[in-house]
TORMI-499435 format. One record per residue: x, y, z of N, C-alpha, C in turn. Coordinates in steps of 0.05 Angstrom, whole numbers, padded with zeros to 5 digits, always signed. Each point is the difference from the previous one (the first is absolute). Last residue first. Example, Ala and Ser with C-alpha at 12.3 -4.5 7.8 and 13.67 -1.06 7.14 Angstrom:
BEGIN
+00257-00045+00142+00016+00024+00001-00015+00022+00014
+00006-00115-00001-00018+00024+00000+00018+00024+00000
***
This chain:
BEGIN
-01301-01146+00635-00017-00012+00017-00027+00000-00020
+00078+00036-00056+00003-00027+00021-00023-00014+00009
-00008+00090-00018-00009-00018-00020+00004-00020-00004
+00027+00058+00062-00031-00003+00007-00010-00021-00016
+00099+00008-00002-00010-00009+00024-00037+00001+00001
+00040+00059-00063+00010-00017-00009-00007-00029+00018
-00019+00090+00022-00022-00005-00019+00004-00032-00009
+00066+00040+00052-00018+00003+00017-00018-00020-00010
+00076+00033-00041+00001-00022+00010-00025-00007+00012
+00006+00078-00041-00005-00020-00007+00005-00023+00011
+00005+00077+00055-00030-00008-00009+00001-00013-00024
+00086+00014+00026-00013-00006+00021-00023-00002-00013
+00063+00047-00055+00002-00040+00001-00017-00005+00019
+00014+00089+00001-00016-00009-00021-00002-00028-00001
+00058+00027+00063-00022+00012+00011-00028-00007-00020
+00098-00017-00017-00015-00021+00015-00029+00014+00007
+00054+00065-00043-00007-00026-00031-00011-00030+00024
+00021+00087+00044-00015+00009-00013-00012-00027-00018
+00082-00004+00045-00026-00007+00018-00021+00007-00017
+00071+00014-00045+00002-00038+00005-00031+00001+00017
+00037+00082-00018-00007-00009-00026-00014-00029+00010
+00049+00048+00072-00030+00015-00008-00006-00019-00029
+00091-00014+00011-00028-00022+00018-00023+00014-00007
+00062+00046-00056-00003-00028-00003-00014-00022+00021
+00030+00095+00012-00029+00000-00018-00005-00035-00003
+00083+00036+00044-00028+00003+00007-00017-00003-00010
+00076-00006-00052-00001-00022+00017-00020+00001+00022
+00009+00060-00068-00011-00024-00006+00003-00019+00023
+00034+00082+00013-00030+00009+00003-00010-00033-00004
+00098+00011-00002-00018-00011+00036-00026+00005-00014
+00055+00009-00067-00007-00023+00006-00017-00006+00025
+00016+00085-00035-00025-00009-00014+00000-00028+00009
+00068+00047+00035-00022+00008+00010-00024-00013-00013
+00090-00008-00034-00008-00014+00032-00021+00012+00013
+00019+00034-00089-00002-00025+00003-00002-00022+00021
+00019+00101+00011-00024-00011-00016-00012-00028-00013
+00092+00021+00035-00020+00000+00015-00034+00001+00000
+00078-00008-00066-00006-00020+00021-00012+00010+00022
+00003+00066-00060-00011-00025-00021+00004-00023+00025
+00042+00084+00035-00028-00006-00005-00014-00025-00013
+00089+00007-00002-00007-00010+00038-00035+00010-00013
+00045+00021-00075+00003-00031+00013-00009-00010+00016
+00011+00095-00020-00021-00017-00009-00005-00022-00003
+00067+00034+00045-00022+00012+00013-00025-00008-00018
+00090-00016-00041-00007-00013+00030-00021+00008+00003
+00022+00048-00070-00012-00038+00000+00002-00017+00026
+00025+00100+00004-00022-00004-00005-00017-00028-00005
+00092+00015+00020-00021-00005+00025-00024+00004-00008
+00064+00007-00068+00006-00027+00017-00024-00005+00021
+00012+00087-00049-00022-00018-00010+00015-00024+00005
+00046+00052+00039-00039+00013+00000-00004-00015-00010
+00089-00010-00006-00013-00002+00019-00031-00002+00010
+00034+00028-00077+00002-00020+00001+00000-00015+00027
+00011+00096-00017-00028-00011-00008+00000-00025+00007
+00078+00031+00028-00016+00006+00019-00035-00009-00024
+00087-00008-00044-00006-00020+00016-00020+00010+00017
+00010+00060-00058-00011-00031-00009+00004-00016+00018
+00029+00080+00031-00032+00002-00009-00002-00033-00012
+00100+00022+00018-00018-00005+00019-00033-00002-00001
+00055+00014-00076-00001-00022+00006-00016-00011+00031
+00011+00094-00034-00018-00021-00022+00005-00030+00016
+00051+00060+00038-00028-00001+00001-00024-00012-00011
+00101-00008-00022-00008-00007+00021-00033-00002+00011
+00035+00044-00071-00010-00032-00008-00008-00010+00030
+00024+00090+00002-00028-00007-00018+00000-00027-00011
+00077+00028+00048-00019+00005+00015-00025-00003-00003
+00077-00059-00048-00003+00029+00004-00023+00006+00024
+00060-00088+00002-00021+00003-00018+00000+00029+00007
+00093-00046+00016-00024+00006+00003-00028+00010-00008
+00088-00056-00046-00004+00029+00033-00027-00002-00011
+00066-00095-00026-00024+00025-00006-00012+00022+00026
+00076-00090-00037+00003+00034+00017-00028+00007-00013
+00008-00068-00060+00025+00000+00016-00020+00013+00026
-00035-00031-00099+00001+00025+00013+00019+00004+00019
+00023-00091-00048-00022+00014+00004+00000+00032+00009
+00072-00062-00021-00020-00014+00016-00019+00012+00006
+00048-00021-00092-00007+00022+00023-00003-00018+00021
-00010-00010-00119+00001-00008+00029-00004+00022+00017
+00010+00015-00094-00021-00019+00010-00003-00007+00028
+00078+00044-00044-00011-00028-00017-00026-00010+00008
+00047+00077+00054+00003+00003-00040-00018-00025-00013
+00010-00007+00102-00018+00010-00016-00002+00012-00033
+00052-00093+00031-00001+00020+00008-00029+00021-00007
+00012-00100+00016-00001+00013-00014+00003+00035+00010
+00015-00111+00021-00001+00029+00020+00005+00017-00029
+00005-00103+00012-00022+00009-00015-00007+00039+00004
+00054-00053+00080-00002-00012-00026-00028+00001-00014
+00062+00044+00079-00021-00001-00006-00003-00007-00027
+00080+00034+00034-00007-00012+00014-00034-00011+00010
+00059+00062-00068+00016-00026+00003-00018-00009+00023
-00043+00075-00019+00001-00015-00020+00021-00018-00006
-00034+00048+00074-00021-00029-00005+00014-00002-00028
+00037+00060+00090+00003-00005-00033-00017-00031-00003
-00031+00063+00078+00016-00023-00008+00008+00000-00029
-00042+00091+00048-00012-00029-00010+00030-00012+00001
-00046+00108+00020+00025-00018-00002-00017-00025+00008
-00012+00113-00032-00015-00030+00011+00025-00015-00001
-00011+00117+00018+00010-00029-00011-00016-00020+00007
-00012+00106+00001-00005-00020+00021+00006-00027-00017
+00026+00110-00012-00020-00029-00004+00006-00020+00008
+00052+00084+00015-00029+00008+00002-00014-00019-00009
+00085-00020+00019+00003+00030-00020-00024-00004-00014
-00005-00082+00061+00030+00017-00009-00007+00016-00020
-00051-00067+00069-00006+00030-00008+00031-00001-00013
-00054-00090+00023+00025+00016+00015+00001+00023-00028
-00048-00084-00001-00025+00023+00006+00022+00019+00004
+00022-00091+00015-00014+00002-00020-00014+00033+00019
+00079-00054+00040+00003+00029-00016-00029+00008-00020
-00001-00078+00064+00005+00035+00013+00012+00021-00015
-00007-00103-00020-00028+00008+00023+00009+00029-00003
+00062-00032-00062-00016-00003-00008-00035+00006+00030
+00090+00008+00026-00005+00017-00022-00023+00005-00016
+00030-00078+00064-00009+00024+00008-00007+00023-00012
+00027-00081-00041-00025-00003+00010-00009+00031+00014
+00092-00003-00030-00027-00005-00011-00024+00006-00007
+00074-00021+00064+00000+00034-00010-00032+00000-00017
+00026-00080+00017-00013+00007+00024-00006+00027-00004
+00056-00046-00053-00023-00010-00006-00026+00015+00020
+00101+00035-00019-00008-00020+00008-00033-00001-00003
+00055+00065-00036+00021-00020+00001-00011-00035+00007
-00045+00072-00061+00018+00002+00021+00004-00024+00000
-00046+00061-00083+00018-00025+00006+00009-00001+00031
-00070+00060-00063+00019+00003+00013-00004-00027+00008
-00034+00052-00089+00003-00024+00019+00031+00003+00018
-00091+00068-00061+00034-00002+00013-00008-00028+00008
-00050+00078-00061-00001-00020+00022+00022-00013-00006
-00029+00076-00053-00025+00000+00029+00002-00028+00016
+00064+00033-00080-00034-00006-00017-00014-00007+00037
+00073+00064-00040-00008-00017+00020-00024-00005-00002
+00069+00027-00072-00012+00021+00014-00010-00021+00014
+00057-00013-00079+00008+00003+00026-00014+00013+00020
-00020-00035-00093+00003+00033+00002+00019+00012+00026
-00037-00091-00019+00018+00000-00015+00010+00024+00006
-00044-00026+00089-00005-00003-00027+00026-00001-00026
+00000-00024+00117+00007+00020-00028-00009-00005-00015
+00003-00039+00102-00004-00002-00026-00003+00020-00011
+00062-00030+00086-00025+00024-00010+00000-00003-00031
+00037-00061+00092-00008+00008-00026-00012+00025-00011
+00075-00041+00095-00024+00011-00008-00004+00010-00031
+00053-00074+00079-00001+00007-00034-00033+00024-00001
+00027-00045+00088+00019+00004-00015+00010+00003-00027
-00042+00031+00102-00002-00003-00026+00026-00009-00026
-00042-00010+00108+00023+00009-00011-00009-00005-00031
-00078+00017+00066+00018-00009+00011+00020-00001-00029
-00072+00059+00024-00017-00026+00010+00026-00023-00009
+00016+00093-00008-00007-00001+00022-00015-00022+00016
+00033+00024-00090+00021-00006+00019-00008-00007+00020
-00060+00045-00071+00000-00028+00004+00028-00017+00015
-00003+00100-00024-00017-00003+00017-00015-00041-00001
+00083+00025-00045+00001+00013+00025-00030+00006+00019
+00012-00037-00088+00007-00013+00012+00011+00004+00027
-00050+00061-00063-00011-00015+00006+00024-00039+00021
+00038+00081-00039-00026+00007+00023-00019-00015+00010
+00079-00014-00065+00003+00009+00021-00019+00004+00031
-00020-00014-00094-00001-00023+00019+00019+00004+00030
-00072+00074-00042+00026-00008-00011+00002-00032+00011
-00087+00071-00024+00014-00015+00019+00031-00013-00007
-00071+00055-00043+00019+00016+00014+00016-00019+00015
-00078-00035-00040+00016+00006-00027+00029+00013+00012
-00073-00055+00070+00005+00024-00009+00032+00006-00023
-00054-00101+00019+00013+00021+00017+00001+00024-00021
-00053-00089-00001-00004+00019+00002+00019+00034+00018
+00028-00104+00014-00017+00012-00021-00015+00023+00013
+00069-00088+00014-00003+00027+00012-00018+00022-00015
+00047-00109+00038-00017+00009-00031-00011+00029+00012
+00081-00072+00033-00026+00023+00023-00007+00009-00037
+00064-00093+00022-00007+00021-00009-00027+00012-00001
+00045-00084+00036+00002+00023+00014+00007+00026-00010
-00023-00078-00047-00022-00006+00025+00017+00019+00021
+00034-00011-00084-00023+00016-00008-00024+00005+00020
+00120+00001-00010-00024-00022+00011-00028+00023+00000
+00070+00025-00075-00001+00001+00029-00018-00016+00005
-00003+00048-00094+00021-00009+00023-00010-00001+00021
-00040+00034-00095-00008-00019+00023+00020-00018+00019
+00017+00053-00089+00011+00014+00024-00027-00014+00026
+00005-00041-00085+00027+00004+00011+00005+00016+00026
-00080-00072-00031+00001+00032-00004+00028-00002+00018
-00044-00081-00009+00020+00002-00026+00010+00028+00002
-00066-00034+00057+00022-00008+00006+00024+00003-00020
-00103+00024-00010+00021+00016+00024+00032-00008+00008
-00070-00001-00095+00016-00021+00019+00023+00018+00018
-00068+00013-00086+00001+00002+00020+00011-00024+00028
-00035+00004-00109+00032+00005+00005+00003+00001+00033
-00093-00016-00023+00019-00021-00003+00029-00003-00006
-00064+00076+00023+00004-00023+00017+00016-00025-00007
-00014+00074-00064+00021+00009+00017+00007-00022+00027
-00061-00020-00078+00026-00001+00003+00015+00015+00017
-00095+00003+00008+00016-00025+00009+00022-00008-00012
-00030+00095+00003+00003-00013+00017+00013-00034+00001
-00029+00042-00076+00021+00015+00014+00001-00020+00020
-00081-00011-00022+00024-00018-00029+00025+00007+00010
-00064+00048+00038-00006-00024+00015+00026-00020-00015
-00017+00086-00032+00014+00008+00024+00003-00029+00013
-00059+00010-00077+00030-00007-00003+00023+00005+00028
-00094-00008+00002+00011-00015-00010+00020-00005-00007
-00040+00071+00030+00007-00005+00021+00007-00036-00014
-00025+00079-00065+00027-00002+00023+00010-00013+00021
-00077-00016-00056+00025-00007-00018+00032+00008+00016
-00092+00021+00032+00004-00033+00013+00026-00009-00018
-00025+00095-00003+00007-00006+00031+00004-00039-00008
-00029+00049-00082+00026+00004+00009+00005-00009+00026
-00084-00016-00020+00013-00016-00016+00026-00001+00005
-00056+00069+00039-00012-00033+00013+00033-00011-00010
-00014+00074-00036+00013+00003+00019-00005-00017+00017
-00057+00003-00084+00034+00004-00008+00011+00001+00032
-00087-00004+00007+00011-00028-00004+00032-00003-00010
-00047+00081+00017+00000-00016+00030+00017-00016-00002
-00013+00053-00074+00022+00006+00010+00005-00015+00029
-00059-00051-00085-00008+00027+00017+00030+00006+00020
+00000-00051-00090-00004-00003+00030+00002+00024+00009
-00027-00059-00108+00002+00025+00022+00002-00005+00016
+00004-00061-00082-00008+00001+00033+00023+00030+00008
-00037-00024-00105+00019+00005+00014-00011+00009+00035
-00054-00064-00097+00001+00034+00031+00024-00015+00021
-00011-00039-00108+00002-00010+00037-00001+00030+00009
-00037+00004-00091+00029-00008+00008-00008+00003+00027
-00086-00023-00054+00019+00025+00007+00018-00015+00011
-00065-00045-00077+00008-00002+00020+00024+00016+00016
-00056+00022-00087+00013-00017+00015-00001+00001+00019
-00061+00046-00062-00008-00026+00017+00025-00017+00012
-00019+00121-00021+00013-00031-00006-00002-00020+00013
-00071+00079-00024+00014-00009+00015+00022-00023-00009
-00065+00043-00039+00013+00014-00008+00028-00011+00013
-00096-00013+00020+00006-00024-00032+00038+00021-00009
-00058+00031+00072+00016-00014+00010+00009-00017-00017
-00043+00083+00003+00025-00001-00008+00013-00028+00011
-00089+00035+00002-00003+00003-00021+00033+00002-00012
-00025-00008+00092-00014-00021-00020+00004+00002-00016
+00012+00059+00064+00026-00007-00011-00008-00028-00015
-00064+00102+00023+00018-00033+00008+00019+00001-00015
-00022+00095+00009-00011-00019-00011+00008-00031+00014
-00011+00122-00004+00021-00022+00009-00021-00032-00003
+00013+00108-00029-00018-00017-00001+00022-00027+00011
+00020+00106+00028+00004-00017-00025-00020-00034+00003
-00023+00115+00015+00019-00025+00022+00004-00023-00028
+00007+00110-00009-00017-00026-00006+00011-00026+00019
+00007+00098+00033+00011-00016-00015-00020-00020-00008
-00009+00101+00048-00007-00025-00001+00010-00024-00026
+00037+00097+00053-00008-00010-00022-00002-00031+00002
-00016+00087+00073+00018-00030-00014-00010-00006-00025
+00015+00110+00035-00025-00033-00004+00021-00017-00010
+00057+00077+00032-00021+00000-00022-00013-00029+00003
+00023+00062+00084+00016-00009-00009-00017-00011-00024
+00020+00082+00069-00019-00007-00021+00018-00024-00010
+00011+00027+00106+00009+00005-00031-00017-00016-00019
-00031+00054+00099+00005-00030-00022+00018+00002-00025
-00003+00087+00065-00018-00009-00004+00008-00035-00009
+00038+00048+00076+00001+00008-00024-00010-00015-00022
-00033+00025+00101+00028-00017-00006-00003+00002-00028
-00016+00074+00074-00013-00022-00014+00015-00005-00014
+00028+00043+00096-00004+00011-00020-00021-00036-00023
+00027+00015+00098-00027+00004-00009-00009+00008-00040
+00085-00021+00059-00016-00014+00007-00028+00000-00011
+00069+00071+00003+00003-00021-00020-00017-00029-00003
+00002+00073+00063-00022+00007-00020+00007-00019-00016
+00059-00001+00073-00036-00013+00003-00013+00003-00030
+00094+00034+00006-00004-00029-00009-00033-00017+00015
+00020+00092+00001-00006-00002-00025+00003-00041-00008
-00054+00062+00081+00036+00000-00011-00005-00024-00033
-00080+00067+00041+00005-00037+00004+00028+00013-00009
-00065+00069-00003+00017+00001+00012+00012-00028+00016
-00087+00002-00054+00018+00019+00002+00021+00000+00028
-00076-00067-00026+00017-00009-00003+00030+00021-00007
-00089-00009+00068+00007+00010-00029+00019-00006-00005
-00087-00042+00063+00032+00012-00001+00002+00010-00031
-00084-00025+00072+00008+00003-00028+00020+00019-00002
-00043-00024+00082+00008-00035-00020+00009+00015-00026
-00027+00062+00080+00026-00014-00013+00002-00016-00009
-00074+00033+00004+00017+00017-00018+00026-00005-00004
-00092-00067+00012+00020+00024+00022+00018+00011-00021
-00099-00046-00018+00026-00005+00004+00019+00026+00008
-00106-00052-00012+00017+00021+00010+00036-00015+00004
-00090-00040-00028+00018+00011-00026+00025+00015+00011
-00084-00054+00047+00025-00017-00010+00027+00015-00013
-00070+00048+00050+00021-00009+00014+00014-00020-00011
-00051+00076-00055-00016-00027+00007+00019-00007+00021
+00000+00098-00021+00003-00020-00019-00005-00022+00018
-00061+00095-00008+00025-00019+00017+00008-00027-00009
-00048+00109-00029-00003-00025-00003+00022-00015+00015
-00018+00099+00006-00020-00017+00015+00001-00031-00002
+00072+00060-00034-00011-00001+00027-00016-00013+00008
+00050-00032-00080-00017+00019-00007-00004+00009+00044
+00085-00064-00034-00031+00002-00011-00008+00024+00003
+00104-00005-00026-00016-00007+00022-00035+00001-00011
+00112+00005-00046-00033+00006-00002-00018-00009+00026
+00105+00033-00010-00008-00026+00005-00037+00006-00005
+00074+00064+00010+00007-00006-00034-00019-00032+00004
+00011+00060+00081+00026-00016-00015-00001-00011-00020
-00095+00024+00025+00018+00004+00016+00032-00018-00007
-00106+00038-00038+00021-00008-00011+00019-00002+00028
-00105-00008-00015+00030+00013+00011+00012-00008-00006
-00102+00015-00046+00019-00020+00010+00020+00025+00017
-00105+00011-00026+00020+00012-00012+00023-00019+00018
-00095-00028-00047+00006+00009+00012+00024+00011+00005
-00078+00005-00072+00026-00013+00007+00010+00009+00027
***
């Protein structure tokens, strides 16, 4: 036998014998796990074993069979009508057209009580009355007939009220002369008072026949509209700019298709004598034969 070294508690080979160059390994690859802190060593501890748990117990399955053998069991009448179910779509379909039916029923009795000329506090000539909308809840008539002075003498100014007395967002101002008016009507639409911007119209409902207001259906429509945002705007500028593009694209493929078509006509129209001389040139030596056979 031969006799080993022991060095740091680590076995080494024999002196004369040498280990292979695949096996060799260094001393520092092998760490100990003494003097680790204690939340490392926790890391390494083993995990606690499985809990025992007791075998399944296998059940009988139960035999299962057709239903052939139950249909002489069955009753041969005829079943009570099936009750129509509606899905919550169709329940809220149903409710919307039951509301807007009756809102419509509403309506045309409120149109057919409706009559501008019968309304009590509708005073005054109606063709030199200023219709004033969308004004600020803060506004008084005080205020408002002091910044409408300025397009000429006023002489009855309105402010509608709810039941509650609170301002339902529009006024009629009355002047003197017809002219005031007109001017009121070019140059006050859009006029700023206590931070919003008013609209102003003609009273259409003594002076326009069939003139429904907006409560009932009517209007004259959106009115006053500001300006598109920065992102519609853009949006809007790109579509028109595609639309452009593809305007000149059908042009450009237009002018091609006609010009390709004026080119194929000149080719035929060259080709068509070359054709002719080519078709007398053949006609010649029959004629020829035709005359030999003559003579």
């Amino acid at each position: 036998a031969q006799p080993t070294a022991h060095q740091g508690g680590v076995c080494g080979p024999a002196d004369g014998a040498r280990r292979p160059s695949g096996s060799r390994r260094s001393l520092g690859s092998e760490m100990s796990a003494q003097g680790l802190p204690a939340h490392i060593l926790a890391l390494f501890t083993p995990r606690p074993p499985p809990q025992h748990l007791p075998p399944l117990v296998k059940k009988k399955l139960i035999k299962l069979t057709g239903s052939a053998d139950f249909v002489d069991f069955l009753p041969t009448e005829t079943p009570p009508p099936r009750e129509e179910w509606e899905t919550p779509l169709e329940r809220k379909a149903r409710r919307q057209t039951e509301k807007l039916a009756k809102h419509k029923d509403d309506l045309k009795a409120l149109i057919a009580e409706y009559d501008p000329h019968k309304d009590e506090n509708a005073v005054g000539d109606p063709f030199k009355t200023l219709f004033v909308a969308r004004i600020s809840f803060d506004t008084t008539e005080k205020k408002l007939k002091r910044e409408f002075e300025v397009f000429g003498v006023i002489k009855k100014t309105r402010m509608v009220y709810d039941q509650k007395g609170k301002p339902r967002g529009y006024a009629f101002v009355e002047y003197e002369h017809e002219r005031d008016l007109k001017n009121a009507y070019k140059q006050g639409d859009g006029k700023k008072i206590d931070g919003r911007r008013v609209m102003v119209d003609v009273e259409r409902g003594r002076t326009v026949e069939g003139w429904l207001p907006r409560r009932l259906g009517g209007g004259r429509g959106p009115g006053r509209q500001g300006k598109p945002s920065k992102k519609k705007a853009k949006l809007l500028a790109l579509q028109e700019k595609n639309d452009k593009a593809k305007k000149e694209e059908s042009k450009d493929k237009d002018k091609d298709r006609d010009r390709d078509r004026d080119r194929d006509r000149d080719r035929d129209d060259k080709e068509k004598p070359r054709e002719r001389e080519k078709d007398k040139e053949k006609e010649k030596p029959r004629e020829k034969e035709k005359e030999k056979e003559k003579e």
